[in-house]
N, C-alpha and C positions, 0 to 999 in steps of 0.2 A: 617621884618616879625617876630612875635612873635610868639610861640609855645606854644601849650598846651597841656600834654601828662595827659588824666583824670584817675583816680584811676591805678596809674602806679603799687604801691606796691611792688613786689619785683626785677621788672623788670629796677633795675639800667643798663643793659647792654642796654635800649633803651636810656636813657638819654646820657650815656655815650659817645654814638655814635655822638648822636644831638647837644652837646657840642660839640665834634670835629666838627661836621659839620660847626657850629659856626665861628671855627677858621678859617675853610677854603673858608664863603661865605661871603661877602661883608653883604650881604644884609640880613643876619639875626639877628633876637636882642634875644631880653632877651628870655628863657628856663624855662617854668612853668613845676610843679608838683601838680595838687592834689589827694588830698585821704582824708579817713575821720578824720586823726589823723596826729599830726607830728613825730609819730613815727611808720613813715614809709622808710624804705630802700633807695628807689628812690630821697627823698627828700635832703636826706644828701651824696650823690655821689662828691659834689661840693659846695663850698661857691657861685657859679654861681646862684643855682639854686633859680630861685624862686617858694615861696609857697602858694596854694593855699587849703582851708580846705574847703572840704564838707559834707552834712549830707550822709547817706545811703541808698542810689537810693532803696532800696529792700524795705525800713520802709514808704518811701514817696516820689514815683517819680514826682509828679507835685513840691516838696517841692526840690528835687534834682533839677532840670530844673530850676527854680526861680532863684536859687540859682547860679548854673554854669551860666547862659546868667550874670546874674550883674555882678559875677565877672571877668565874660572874658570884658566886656564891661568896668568892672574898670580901668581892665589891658591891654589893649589894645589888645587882643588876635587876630591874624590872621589867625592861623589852631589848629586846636583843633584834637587829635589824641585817642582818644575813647581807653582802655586795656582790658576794662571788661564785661564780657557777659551778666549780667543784664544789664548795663545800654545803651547796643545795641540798644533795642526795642522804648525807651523812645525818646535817641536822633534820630535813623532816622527816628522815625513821625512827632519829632518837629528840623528837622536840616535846616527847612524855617525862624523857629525865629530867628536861626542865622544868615543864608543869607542874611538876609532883614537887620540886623545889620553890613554886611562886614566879617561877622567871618564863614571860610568855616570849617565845620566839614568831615573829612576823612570818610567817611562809607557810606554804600552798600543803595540800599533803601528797604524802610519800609518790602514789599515784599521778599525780599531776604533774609533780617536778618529773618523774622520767618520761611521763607523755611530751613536757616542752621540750627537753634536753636530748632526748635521743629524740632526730630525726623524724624514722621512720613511722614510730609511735606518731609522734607529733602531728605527722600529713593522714595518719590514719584515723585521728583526732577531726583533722581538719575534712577530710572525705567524706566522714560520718556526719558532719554539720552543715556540709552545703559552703566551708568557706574555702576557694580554689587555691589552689597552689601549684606549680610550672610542674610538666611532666618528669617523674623523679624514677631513676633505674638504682635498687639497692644492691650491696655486696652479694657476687656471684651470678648477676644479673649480666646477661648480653646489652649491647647499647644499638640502636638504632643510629644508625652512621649517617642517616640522610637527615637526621635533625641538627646536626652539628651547624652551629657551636655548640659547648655543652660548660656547665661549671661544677667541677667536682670542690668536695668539699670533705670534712668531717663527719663522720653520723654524728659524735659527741662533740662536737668541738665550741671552740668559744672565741666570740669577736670573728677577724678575718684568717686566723690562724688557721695554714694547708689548708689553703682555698686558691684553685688556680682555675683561667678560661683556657679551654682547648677549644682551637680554631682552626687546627692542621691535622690531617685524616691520618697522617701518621703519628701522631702522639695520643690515637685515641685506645685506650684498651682493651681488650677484646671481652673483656670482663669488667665488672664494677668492683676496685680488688678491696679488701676486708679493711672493715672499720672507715669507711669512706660509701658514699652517695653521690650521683652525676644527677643533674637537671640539665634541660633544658637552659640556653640559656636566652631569657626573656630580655629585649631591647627597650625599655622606655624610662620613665622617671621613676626613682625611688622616694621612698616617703616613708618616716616611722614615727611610732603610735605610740603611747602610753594608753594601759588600759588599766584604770585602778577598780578591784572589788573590794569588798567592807572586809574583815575578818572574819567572815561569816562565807563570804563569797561569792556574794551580790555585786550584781554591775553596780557601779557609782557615775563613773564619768570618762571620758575616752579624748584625748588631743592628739591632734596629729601632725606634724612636720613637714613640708617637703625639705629634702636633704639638697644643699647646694656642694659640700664636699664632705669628703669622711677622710678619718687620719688614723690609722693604727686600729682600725675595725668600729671605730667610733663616732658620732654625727660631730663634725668641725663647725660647717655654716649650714644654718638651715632658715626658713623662713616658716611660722604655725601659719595652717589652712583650716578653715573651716568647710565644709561638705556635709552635706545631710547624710548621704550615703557613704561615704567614709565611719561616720559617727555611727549607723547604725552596723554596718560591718565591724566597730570596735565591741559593740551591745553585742551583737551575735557571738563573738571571740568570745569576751568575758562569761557569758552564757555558758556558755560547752567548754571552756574548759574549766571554768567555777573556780580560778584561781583565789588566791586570798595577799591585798596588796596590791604594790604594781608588777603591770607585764611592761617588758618591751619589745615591741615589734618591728619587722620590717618587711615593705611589700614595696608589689612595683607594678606600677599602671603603665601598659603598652598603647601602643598606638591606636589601637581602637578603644582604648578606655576600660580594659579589665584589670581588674586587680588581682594581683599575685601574690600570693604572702609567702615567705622564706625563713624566716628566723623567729622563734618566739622564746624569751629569755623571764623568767619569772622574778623580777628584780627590778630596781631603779640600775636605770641605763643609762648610758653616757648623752641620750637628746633629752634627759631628763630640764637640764637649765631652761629649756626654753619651752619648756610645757610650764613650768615653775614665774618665768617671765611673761607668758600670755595671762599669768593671774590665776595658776591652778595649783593651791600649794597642796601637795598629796602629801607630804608630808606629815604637816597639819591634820590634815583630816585623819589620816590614821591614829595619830596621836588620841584626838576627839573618836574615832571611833574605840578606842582601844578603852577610853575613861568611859562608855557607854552615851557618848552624846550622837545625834542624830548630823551629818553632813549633809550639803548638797551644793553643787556647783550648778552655774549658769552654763548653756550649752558651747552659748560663744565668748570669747575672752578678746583680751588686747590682741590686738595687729601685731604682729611683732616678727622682726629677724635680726638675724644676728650672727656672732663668729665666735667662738670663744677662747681668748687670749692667752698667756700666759703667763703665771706667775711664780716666786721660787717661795719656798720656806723653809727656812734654815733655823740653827738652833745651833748654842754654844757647847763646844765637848769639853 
């Protein structure tokens, strides 16, 4: 079984993993990377790794798609493991071309990915399920001035990118202006979730994070929490949205203890490492589900916190 982790970027702790997996599975072979450059992180983790170069799904997704099918079909690619949010939409409308070729793509379907990815969809997801999310005004929408503060954001967007808090009555807009969403903006602690389904898109298992800092839209220091009610709030996510894989989530519990949820991204995310360090390799279990074996995690795992540091990987030109 060959692997293909697409537009992996900085995300060498997935590779890392899947090389060990390597070690310890009979039945896996070579470990792909691409992205659109080889000077990318992920790439140089290992002299294992092999490389794969693509254009930029944003510039030319029919040109992207072309492109990834030959070369998985060069390389004999088995599961193809999707990192990035544009190129979400693209592969699960055409993740038939692959199937019809033997190459199973990891991700959600067509439907789901725009239910997580645009916004609006998403909290209409969430409204219909019972799970809360901070009062949201969409493009074209007047705003309620007496709620302020407020944090506008992207409908579509990804990480923290055009995401700003208005806190001064003169920078509020009189309107919600296009391709942008205003919330509410909720005071208390943040916390995000990994929510992993089978390929089938069955709940499996859910961990959660409290976030000590983020850096570039991403979990920097966090500490894993256990909570009954968190856990089952992750079962109800995975539920309704019947995702396939993991989600990554993020919410935020105000001062009287409600949970808010804000962002839900159908992918391994950046607080990935330390759901992976409380002792929950999803990785793994995908793997084991994808060969048809049965998974299951324990509810609670290691204590654990942590920062994650930094390191370079270089390569000779």
């Amino acid at each position: 079984m060959n692997i293909l982790f697409t537009n992996a970027g900085r995300r060498s702790y997935l590779i890392e993993d899947a090389l060990r997996l390597k070690r310890n599975y009979d039945n896996l072979g070579d470990i792909y990377v691409s992205d659109t450059s080889v000077m990318t992180a992920s790439m140089w983790v290992s002299e294992d790794i092999k490389k794969i170069i693509t254009p930029r799904v944003i510039d030319n997704p029919d040109k992207y798609l072309e492109i990834l099918l030959n070369k998985s079909l060069k390389h004999n690619i088995d599961v193809i493991f999707p990192l990035m949010d544009f190129e979400l939409p693209v592969l699960s409308e055409n993740k038939g071309k692959f199937q019809k070729n033997g190459i199973k793509v990891i991700i959600s379907d067509s439907k789901v990915i725009k239910s997580s990815l645009n916004k609006k969809r998403c909290y209409n997801v969430c409204n219909n399920n019972n799970i809360k999310t901070p009062k949201t005004w969409y493009e074209g929408e007047a705003l309620d001035k007496s709620m302020m503060p407020f944090v506008m954001k992207k409908k579509r967007g990804s990480g923290s990118a055009g995401m700003r808090i208005i806190n001064e009555s003169d920078k509020i807009p009189n309107v919600v202006p296009d391709q942008y969403i205003v919330q509410k903006f909720i005071e208390g602690q943040e916390y995000g979730m990994d929510v992993l389904n089978t390929t089938n898109g069955e709940f499996l298992h859910c961990c959660v994070r409290r976030k000590a800092l983020m850096r570039a839209g991403e979990t920097d220091k966090a500490e894993v929490i256990y909570n009954d009610n968190f856990f089952e709030a992750g079962k109800k996510i995975g539920r309704a949205f019947g995702h396939k894989g993991n989600m990554d989530i993020d919410f935020i519990v105000d001062k009287d203890g409600n949970m808010k949820f804000i962002d839900f991204n159908p992918r391994f995310g950046g607080g990935y490492p330390f759901t992976k360090a409380a002792g929950f390799d999803y990785l793994r279990a995908m793997i084991e589900n994808i060969q048809g074996n049965d998974v299951s995690f324990d509810r609670v795992g290691k204590k654990v916190a942590g920062a994650k540091g930094l390191k370079v990987f270089t390569y000779e030109k």
